[in-house]
matplotlib code that plots the C-alpha trace (Angstrom):
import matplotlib.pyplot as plt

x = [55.5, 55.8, 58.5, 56.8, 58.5, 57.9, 55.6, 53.2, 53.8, 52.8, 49.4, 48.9, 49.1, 46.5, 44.2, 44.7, 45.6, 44.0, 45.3, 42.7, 40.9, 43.9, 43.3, 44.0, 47.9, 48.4, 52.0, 54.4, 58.0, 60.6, 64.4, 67.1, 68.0, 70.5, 71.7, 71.6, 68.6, 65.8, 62.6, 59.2, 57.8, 54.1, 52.5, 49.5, 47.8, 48.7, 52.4, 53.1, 57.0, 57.7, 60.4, 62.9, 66.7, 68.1, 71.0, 68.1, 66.6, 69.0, 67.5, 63.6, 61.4, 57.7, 56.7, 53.2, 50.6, 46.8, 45.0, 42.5, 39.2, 37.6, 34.5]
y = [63.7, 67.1, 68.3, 70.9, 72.7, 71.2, 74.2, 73.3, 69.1, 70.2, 72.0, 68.9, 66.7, 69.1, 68.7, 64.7, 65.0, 67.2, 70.6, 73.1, 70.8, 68.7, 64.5, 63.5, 62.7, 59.2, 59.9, 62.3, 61.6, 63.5, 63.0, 65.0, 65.8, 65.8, 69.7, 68.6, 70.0, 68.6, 68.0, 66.2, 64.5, 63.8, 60.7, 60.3, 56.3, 55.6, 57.3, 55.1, 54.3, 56.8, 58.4, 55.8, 55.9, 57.0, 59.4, 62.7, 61.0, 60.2, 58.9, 58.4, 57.8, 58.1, 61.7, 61.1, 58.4, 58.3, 56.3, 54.1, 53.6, 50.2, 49.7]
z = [60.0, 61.6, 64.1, 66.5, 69.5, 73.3, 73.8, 70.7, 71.9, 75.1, 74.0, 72.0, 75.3, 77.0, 74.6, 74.5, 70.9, 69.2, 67.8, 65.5, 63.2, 62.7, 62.8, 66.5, 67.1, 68.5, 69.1, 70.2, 69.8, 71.8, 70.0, 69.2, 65.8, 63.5, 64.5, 67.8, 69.2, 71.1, 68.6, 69.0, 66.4, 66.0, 64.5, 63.2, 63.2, 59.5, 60.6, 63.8, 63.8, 61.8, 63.7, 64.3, 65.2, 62.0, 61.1, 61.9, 64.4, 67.6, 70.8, 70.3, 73.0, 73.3, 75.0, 75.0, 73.3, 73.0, 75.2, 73.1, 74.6, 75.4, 72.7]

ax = plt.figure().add_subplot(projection="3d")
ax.plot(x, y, z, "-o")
ax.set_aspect("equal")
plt.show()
């Protein structure tokens, strides 16, 4: 579960998901955190719900998510 800042979330978006030759994100969560501070979280499929209103997690709300494709 990685925090990244809005500039690296915002590459990630451009690139529908992918970042280097990490696994594709399917989620980026935007929330503050415990200090305060804006963060985005990014889930991967096996991570989804992940980042959840909780004492270091105020305010979640979906940024971005994948769009599956129709088989």
């Amino acid at each position: 579960m990685p925090t990244v800042s809005k500039g690296l979330a915002d590459v990630i978006v451009k690139r529908d998901g992918y970042y280097s030759n990490d696994p594709r994100v399917t989620r980026i969560v935007e929330y503050t955190n415990m200090a305060g501070l804006q963060a985005f979280g990014l889930e991967y499929e096996h991570e989804l719900g992940e980042y959840t209103e909780s004492v270091y997690v105020r305010n979640p709300k979906v940024y971005w998510e994948a769009k599956h494709e129709a088989v």
